[in-house]
C-alpha positions in Angstrom: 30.4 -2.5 10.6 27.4 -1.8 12.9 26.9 -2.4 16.1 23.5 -0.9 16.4 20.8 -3.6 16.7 17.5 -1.2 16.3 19.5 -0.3 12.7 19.6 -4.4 11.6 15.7 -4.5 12.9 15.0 -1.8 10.8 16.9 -2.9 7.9 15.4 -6.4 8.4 12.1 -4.9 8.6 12.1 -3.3 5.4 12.1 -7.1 3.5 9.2 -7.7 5.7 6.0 -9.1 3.3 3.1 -9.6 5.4 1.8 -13.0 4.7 -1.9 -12.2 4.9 -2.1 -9.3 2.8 -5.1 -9.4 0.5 -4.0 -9.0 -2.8 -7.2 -7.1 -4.1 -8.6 -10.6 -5.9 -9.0 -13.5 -3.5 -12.5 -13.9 -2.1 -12.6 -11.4 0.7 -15.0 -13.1 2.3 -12.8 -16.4 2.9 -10.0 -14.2 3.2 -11.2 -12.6 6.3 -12.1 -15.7 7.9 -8.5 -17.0 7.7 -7.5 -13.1 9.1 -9.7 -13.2 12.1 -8.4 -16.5 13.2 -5.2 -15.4 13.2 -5.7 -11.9 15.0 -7.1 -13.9 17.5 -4.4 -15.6 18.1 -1.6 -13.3 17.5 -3.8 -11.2 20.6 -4.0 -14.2 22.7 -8.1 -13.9 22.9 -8.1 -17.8 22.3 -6.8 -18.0 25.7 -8.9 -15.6 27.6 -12.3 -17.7 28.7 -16.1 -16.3 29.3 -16.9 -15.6 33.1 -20.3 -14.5 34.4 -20.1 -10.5 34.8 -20.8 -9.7 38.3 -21.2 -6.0 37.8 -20.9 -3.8 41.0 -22.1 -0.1 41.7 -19.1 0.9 43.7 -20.9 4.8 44.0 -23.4 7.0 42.5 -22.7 10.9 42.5 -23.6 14.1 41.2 -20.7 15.3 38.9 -21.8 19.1 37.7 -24.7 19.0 35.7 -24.5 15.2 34.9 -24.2 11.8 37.2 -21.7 9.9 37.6 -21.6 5.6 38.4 -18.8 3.9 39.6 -19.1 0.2 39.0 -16.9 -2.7 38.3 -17.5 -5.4 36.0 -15.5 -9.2 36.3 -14.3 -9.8 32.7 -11.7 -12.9 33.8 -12.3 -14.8 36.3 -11.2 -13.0 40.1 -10.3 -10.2 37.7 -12.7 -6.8 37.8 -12.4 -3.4 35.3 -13.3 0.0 36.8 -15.5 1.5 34.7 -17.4 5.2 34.9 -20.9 5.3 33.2 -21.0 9.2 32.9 -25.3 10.3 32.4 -26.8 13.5 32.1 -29.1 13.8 35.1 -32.1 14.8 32.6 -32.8 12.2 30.0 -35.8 10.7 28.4 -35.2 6.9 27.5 -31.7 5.0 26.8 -28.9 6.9 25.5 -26.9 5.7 22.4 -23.4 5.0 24.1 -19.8 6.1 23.6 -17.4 4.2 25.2 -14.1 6.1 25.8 -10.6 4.6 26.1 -7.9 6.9 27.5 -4.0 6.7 26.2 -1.0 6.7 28.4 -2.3 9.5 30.8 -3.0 9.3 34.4 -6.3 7.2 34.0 -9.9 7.2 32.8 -11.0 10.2 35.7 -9.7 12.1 32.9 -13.0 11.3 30.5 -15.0 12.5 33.5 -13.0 15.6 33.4 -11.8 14.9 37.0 -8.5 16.5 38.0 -6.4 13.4 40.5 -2.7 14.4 40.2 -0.8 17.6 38.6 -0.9 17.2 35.3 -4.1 16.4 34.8 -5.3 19.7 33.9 -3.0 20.4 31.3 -3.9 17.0 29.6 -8.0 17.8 29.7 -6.9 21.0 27.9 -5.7 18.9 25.3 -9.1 17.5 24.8 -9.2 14.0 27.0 -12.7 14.9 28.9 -14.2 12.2 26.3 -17.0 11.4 28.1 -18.3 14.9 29.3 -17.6 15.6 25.4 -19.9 13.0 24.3 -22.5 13.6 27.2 -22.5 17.1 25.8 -23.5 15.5 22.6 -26.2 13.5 23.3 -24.5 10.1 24.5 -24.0 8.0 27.6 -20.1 8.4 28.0 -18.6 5.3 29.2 -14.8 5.3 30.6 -12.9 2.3 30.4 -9.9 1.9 32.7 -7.5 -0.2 30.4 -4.9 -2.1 32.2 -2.0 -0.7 32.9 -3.3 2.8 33.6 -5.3 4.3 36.3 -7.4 2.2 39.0 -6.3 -0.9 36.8 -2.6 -1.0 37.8 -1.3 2.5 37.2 1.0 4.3 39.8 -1.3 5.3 42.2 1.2 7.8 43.9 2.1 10.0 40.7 -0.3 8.9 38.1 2.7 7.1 35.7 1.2 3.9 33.5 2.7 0.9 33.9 2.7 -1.5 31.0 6.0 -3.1 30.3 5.7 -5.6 33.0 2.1 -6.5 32.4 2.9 -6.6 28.7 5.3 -8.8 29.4 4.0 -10.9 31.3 1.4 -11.8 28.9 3.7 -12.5 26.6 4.9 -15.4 28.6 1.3 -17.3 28.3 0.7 -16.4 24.4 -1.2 -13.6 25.4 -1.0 -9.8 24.6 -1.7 -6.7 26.7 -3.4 -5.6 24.2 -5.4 -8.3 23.5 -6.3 -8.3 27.0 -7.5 -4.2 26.9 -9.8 -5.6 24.0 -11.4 -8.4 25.7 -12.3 -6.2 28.7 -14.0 -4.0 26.3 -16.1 -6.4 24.6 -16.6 -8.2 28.2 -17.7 -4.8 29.7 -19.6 -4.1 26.6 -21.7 -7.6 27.4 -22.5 -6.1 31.1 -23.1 -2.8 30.3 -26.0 -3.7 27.6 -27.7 -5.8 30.3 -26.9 -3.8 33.6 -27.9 -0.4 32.4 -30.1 -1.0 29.8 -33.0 1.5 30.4 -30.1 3.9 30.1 -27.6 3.1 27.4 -28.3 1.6 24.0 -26.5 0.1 21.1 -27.5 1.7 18.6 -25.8 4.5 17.2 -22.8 3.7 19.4 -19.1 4.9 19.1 -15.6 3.1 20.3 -13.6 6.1 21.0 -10.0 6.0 22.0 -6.9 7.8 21.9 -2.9 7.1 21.2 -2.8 3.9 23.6 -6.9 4.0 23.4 -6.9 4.3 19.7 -4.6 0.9 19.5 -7.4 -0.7 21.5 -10.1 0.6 19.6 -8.4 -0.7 16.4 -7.9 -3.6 17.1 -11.5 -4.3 18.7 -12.9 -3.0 15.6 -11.7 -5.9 13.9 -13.3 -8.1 15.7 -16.4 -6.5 17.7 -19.4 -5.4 15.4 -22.0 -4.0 18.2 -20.7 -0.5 17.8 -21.9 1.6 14.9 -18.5 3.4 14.7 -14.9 3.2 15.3 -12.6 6.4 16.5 -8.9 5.5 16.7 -7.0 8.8 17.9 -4.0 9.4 16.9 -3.0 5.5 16.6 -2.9 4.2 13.1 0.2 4.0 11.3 2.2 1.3 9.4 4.3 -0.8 11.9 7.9 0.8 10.0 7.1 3.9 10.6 5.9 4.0 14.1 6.7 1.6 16.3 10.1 -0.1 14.6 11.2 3.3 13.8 10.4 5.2 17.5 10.5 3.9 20.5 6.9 3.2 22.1 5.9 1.5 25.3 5.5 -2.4 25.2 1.8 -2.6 25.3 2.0 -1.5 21.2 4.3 -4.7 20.0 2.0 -8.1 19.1 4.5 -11.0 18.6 5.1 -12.3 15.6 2.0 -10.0 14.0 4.2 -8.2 11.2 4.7 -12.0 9.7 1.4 -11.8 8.7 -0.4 -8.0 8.8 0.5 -4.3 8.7 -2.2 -2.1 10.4 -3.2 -1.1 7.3 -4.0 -4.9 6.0 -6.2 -5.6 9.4 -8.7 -2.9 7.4 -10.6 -6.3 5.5 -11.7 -6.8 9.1 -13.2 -3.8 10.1 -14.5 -2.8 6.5 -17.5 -1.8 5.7 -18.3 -0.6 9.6 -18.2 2.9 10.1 -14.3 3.7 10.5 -12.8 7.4 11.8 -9.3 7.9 11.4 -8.0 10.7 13.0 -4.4 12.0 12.8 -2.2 15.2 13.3 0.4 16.8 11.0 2.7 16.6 14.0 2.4 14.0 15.7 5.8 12.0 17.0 4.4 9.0 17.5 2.1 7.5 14.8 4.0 10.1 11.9 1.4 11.3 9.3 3.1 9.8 6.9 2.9 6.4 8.0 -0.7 7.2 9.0 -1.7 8.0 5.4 -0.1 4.5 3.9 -1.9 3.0 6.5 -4.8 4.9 5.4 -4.9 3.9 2.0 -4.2 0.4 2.6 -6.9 0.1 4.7 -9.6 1.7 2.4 -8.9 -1.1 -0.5 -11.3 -3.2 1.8 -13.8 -0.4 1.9 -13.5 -0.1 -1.8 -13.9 -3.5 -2.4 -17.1 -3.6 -0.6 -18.5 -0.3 -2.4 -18.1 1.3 1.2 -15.8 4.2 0.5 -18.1 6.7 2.3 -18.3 4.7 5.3 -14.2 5.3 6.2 -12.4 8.4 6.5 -9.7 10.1 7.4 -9.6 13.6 9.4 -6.1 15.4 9.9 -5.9 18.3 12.6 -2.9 20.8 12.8 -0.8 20.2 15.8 0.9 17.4 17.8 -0.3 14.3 19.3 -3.8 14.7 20.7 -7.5 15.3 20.1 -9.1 18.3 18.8 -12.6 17.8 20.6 -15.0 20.7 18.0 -13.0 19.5 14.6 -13.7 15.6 15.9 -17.2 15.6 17.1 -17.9 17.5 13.9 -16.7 14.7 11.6 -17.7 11.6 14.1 -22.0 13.1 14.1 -20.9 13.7 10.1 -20.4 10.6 10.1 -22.6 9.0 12.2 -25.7 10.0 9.6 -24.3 8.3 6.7 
């Protein structure tokens, strides 16, 4: 006998047969209709609702060699996003933009490369300075604060996330935390284009996002088409093998989703836009593994759509993280195609 309920939940996982799963001969163009619609409201977006933007400069600085603006943008009503528009201080005409979406880490200062509370050094050696990475490269680097982390309901005192709550809570009125990450992004998105247009630009854009940041880039790629490429970190992996199998923080579990999807399926919504995957050999959390069935699933839509150049997959060696030289490398690679 077993008294171990994570062991039935796995068991009762493995029977699991995802209702929308394109079977490789149904119209993918209908199919994806009926797959959108039901994303939508397996996130919750259908009950999020449009509200003007009201951007705010909070402060302009100098930050080393680039500048730094601090604004705020309204993307729910009485609800604001802190946002960090990261610019080199030299620059001739709009920049294409990268928008940058930290994990679980102390909050989006770390894009900037800004050091707030102990550990924040160690994790910018691991490669989290996004934006001053793609500033380096040519881009306007724009930090999201996702919520749940940082200036957007993180532990101010010690830097610690705080997402079951939130997660929960939006569970209560049909909506998802991280459905709720990747409406701010499209809503800041909408603000950004407008507010700073004589400095940012559309095209030739990247989503960029890592473990927690990844999820939220995933999922928005299903559904947002502005950018020109997609960059989930460390974040892809069938549902079995990551989050039923290892324990992960609330904001990763959609109700009810693994009726119809496995992250791998969601790929007839994102194909044929430019799609990044990048995983680690060691990484405990999204296990390469699981990454690489997720992988190929995923690619049957790009097939299908004579698109197979247009998404691929990069493994590093190590653990969990980004490796900033092996990544830019492959995202400018892939960029020009």
């Amino acid at each position: 006998m077993s008294f171990l309920p994570l062991e039935n939940h796995k068991r009762l996982f493995k029977n699991v047969k995802p209702l929308l799963h394109w079977d490789g001969v149904s119209p993918l163009d209908k199919h994806k209709e009926v797959c959108r619609k039901r994303l939508i409201e397996l996130l919750g977006l259908d009950t999020m609702e449009m509200c003007a933007p009201s951007t705010k400069i909070i402060k302009r600085e100098e930050l080393g060699e680039n500048e730094h603006i601090h604004f705020t943008v309204q993307t729910e009503r009485d609800y604001y996003v802190n946002c960090h528009l990261l610019l080199p201080k030299k620059r001739n005409g709009a920049l294409p933009l990268c928008v940058c979406l930290q994990g679980h880490v102390s909050g989006a200062h770390l894009s900037l490369g800004i050091e707030k509370f102990p550990y924040d050094g160690v994790y910018i050696s691991h490669d989290v300075d996004f934006a001053r990475q793609a500033v380096k490269r040519g881009f306007a680097g724009l930090a999201i604060e996702q919520r749940g982390f940082g200036e957007n309901g993180g532990n101010p005192e010690n830097g610690a996330t705080n997402c079951a709550h939130i997660a929960l809570n939006a569970s209560l009125m049909g909506r998802t935390l991280i459905g709720e990450r990747v409406w701010d992004v499209q809503r800041v998105l909408d603000a950004v284009l407008d507010e700073f247009s004589d400095a940012v630009s559309a095209e030739g854009s990247i989503l960029m996002g890592e473990s927690g940041g990844g999820t939220a880039t995933y999922y928005t790629a299903c559904l947002e088409d502005r950018f020109e490429l997609f960059v989930p970190i460390v974040a892809l992996c069938t549902f079995e093998d990551s989050i039923v199998s290892i324990s992960h923080c609330a904001c990763n579990y959609i109700p009810s989703i693994a009726k119809y999807f496995d992250m791998g399926d969601l790929g007839v919504l994102i194909a044929p836009k430019r799609l990044l995957i990048f995983s680690t050999t060691e990484d405990e959390w999204f296990p390469l593994n699981g990454a690489k069935k997720a992988f190929d699933e995923l690619k049957r839509a790009y097939t299908a759509h004579g698109a197979e150049n247009m998404c691929q997959m990069l493994i590093a060696e190590g653990g969990h993280r980004f490796f900033a030289d092996k990544g830019w490398r492959a995202i400018l690679d892939l960029l020009k195609k």
